[in-house]
PAKOL-342681 format. One record per residue (C-alpha): x, y, z; residue number from 1. Coordinates in pm, 1 decimal, decimal comma. Each point is the difference from the previous one (the first is absolute). Layout:
<sites>
(site (X Y Z) NUM)
...
</sites>
This chain:
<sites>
(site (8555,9 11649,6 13881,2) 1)
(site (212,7 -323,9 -23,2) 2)
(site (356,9 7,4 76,0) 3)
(site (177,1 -252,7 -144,9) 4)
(site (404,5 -49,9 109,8) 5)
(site (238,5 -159,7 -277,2) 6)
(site (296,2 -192,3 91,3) 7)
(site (270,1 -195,0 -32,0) 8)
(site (376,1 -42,9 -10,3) 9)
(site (287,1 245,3 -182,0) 10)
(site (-41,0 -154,7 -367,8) 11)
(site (-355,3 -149,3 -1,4) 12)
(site (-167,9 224,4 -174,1) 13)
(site (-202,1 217,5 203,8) 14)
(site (64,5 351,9 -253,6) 15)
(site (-186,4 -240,2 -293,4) 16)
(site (-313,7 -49,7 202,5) 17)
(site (33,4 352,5 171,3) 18)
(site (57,3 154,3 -402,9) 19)
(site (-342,1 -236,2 -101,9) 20)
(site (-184,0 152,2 228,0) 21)
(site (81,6 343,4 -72,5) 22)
(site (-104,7 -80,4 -332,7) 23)
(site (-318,1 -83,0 102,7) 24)
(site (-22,4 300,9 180,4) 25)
(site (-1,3 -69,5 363,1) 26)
(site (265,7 193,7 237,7) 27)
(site (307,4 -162,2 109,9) 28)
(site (221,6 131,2 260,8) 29)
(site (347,9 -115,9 -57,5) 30)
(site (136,1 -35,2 316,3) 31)
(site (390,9 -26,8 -55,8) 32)
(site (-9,5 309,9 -227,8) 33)
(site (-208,5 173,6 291,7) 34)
(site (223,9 -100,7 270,6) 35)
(site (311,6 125,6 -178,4) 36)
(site (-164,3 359,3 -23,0) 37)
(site (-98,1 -24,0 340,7) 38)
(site (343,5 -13,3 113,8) 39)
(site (140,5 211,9 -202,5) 40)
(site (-299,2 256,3 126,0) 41)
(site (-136,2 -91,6 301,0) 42)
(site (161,5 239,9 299,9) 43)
(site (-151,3 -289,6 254,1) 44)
(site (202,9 -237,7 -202,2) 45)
(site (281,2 191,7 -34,7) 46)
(site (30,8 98,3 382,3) 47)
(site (-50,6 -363,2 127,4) 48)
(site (240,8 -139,5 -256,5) 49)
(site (277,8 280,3 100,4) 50)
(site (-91,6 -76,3 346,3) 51)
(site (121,1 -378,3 -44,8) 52)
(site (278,5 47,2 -258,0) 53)
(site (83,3 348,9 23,6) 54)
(site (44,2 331,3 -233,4) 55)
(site (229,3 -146,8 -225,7) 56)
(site (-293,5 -217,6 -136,9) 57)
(site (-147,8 321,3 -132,8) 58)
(site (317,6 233,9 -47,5) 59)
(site (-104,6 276,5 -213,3) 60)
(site (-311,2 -32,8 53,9) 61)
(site (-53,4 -273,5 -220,7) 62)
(site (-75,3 -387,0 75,5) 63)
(site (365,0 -192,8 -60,3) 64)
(site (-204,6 -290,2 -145,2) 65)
(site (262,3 -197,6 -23,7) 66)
(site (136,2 32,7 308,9) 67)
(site (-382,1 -108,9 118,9) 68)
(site (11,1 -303,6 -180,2) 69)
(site (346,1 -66,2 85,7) 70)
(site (-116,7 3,5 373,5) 71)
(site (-298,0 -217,6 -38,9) 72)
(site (193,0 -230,1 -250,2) 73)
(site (22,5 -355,9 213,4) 74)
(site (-43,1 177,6 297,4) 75)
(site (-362,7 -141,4 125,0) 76)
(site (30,6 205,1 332,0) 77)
(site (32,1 346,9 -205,9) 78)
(site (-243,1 -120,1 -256,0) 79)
(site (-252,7 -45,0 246,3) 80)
(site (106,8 344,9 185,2) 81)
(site (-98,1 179,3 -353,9) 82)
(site (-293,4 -200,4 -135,2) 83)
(site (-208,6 79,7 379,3) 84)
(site (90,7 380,4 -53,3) 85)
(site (-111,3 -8,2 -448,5) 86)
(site (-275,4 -255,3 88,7) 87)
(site (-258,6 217,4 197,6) 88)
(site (59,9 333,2 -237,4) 89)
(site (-44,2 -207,3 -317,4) 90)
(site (-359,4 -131,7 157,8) 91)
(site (-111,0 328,7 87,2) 92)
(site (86,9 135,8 -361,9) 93)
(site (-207,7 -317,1 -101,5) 94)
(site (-280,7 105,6 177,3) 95)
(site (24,0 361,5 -99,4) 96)
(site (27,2 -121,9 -397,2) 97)
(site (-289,6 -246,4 85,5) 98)
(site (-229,8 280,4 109,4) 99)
(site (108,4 184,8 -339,0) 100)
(site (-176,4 -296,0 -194,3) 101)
(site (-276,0 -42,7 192,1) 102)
(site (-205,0 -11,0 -268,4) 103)
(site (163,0 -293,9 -154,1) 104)
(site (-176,7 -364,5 71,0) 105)
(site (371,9 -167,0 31,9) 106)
(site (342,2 148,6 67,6) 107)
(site (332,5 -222,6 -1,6) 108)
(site (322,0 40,0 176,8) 109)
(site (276,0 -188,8 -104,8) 110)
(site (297,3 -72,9 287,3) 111)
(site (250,7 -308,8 -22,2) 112)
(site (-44,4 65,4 390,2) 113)
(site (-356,9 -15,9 55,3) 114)
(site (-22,1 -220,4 266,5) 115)
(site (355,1 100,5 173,5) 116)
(site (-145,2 328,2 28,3) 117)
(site (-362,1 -14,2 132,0) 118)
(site (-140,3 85,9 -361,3) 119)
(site (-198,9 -358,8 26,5) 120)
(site (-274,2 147,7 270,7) 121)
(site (-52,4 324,1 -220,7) 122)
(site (-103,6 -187,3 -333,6) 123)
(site (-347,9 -210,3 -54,2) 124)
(site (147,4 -278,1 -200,0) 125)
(site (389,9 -99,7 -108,1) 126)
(site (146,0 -112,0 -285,4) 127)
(site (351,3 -194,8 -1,8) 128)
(site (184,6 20,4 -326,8) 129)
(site (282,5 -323,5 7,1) 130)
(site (213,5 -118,0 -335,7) 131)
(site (303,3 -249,6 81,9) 132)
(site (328,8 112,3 160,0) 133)
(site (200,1 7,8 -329,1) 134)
(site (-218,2 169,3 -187,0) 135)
(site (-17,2 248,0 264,6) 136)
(site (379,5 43,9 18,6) 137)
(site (23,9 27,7 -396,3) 138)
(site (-268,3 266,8 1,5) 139)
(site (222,7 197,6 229,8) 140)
(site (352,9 -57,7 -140,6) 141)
(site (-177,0 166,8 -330,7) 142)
(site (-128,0 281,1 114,6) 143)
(site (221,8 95,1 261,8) 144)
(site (356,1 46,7 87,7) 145)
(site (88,7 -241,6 257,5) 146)
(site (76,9 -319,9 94,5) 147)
(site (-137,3 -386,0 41,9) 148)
(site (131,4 51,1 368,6) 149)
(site (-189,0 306,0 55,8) 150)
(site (-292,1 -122,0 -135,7) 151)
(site (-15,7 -313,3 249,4) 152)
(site (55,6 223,2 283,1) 153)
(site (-244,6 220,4 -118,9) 154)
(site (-230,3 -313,3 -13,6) 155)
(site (81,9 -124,3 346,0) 156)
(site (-85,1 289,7 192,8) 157)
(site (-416,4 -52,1 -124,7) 158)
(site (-200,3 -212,4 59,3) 159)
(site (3,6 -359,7 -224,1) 160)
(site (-241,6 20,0 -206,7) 161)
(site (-186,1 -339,6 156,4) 162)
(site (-80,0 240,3 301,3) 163)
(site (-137,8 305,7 -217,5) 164)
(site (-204,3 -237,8 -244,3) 165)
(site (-184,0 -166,4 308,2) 166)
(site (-60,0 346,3 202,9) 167)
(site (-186,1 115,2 -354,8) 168)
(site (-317,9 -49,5 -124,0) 169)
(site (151,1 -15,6 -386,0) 170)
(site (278,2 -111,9 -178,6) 171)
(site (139,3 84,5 -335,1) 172)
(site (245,6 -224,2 -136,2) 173)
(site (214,2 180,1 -240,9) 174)
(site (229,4 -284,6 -185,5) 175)
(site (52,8 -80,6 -351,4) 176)
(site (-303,6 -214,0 4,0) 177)
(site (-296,7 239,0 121,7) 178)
(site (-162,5 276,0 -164,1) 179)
(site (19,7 271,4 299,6) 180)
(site (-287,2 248,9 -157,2) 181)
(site (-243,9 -311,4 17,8) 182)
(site (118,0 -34,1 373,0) 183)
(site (-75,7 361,0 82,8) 184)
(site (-335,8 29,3 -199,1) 185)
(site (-130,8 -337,6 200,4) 186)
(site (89,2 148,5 322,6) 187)
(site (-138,4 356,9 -35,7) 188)
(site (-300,1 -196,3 -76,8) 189)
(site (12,0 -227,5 291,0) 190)
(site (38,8 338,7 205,1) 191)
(site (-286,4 163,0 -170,2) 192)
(site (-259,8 -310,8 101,8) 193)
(site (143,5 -38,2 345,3) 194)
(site (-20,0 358,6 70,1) 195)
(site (-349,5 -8,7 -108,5) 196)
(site (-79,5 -312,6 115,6) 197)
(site (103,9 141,3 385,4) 198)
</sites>
């Protein structure tokens, strides 16, 4: 089984390639969405979380979300504090989902994080989706509610995209002047006759 990691930063376009690929059939873990139920479910997560920032953070019973992100928002130290307690229970549920599809020839996971977190020494080959700063920020501002200043803080707390394009063995360029299906299709090829070429 190959297990190819898709990246890139908030606004690329990593959900395109990860939605291609599901069209084509192979498995794609989605690692935001996964991480999100994790914390909402995970008692490991939930005890070391209320062990750092206390009961209120789950009063009720139920993950104050906002209060979360209002903690981790421009606060690097607490950001850090929650990604190394998510981190290691979001690889384990990888592995566990990767066993489910063990029948599969390739799997995906798709993480804006992948090599902040440790993903890059689980997956065979990566792929590094980029697309130019204001495109990325208009992409954003029309699908969600916030704001330009948001957006570049988001952006400053991964990695540039010059770093994550030369730590991956692919990149898809996903501007107004590239076809991105053409991009994938080459590269799943190129994956295909290295893998069999090993």
């Amino acid at each position: 089984m190959i297990k190819l990691g898709i990246t890139g930063g908030i606004g690329a376009g990593k959900s395109v390639v990860a939605s291609f690929l599901k069209a084509l059939g192979i498995p794609v873990y989605i690692a935001d969405d996964e991480s999100k139920r994790l914390t909402s479910t995970s008692p490991r997560i939930k005890e070391q979380l209320i062990k750092q920032f206390g009961e209120e953070l789950f009063a009720g019973g139920i993950l104050n979300k906002a209060l979360l992100a209002s903690l981790i928002f421009e606060n690097k130290d607490n950001l850090r504090i929650v990604n190394s307690i998510i981190h290691p229970e979001v690889m384990s549920d990888f592995e566990r989902w990767s066993i489910k599809h063990a029948n599969k020839n390739l799997i995906a996971i798709e993480t804006a994080i992948l090599f902040e977190s440790g993903f890059d020494k689980t997956v065979d080959f990566i792929v590094t989706v980029t697309a130019p700063q204001e495109e990325r920020i208009e992409r954003i501002l029309k699908r969600n509610q916030t704001t330009r200043e948001e957006i570049l803080s988001r952006m400053s707390n991964q990695l540039p995209d010059e770093e994550k394009c030369t730590r991956s063995n692919f990149v898809i360029y996903n501007d107004n002047d590239r076809a991105i299906i053409p991009q994938i299709e080459e590269i799943l090829e190129q994956i295909s006759l290295l893998h069999y070429s090993a």
